[in-house]
N, C-alpha and C positions, 0 to 999 in steps of 0.2 A: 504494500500500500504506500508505504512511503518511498517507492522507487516513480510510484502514478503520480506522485502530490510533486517529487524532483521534476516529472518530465514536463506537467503542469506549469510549473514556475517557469523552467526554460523558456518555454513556449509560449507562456505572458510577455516574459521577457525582450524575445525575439520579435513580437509584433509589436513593444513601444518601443526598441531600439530603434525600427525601419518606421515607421509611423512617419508621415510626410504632409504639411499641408500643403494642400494643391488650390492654386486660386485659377481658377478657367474658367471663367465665365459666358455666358451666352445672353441673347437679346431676347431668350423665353423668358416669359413673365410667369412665375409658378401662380398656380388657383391658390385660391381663398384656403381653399382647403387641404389643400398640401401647407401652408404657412402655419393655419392653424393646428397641424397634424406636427409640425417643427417644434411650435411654442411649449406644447401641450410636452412632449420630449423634454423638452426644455425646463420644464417644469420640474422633473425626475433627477436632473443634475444635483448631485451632492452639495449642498455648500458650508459655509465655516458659521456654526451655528452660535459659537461665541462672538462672532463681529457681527451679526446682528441683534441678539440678545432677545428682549419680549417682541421684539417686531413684525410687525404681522405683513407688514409692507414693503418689504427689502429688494424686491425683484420688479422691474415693471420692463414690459414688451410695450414697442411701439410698430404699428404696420403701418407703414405710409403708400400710399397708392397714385402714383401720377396719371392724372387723365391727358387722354391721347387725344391727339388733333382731329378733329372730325374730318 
């Protein structure tokens, strides 16, 4: 078991050694509902629960939406 839980570590290891941010962006404009399906993720992120203390309001998402030219 404890040879499953070494190959485990390695192998965590291995994908944040390589872990790469890619910025490639495109002119698609995601739906409504893929952003809100992001946020909602986003939500689930860990955070440092002593830097914000009783706070009930420590995170705020902002969707901004450019209207296009008719």
């Amino acid at each position: 078991m404890a040879d499953s839980v070494d190959n485990q570590c390695k192998t965590l290891d291995e994908i944040l050694e390589s872990r790469r941010t890619v910025r490639n962006f495109s002119e698609e404009i995601p739906t409504r509902e893929t952003v809100e399906q992001i946020l909602r993720s986003g939500l689930q992120a860990p955070y440092a629960a002593q830097a914000v203390g009783e706070s009930t309001v420590f995170r705020r998402f902002l969707y901004l939406k450019m209207e296009q030219n008719p």
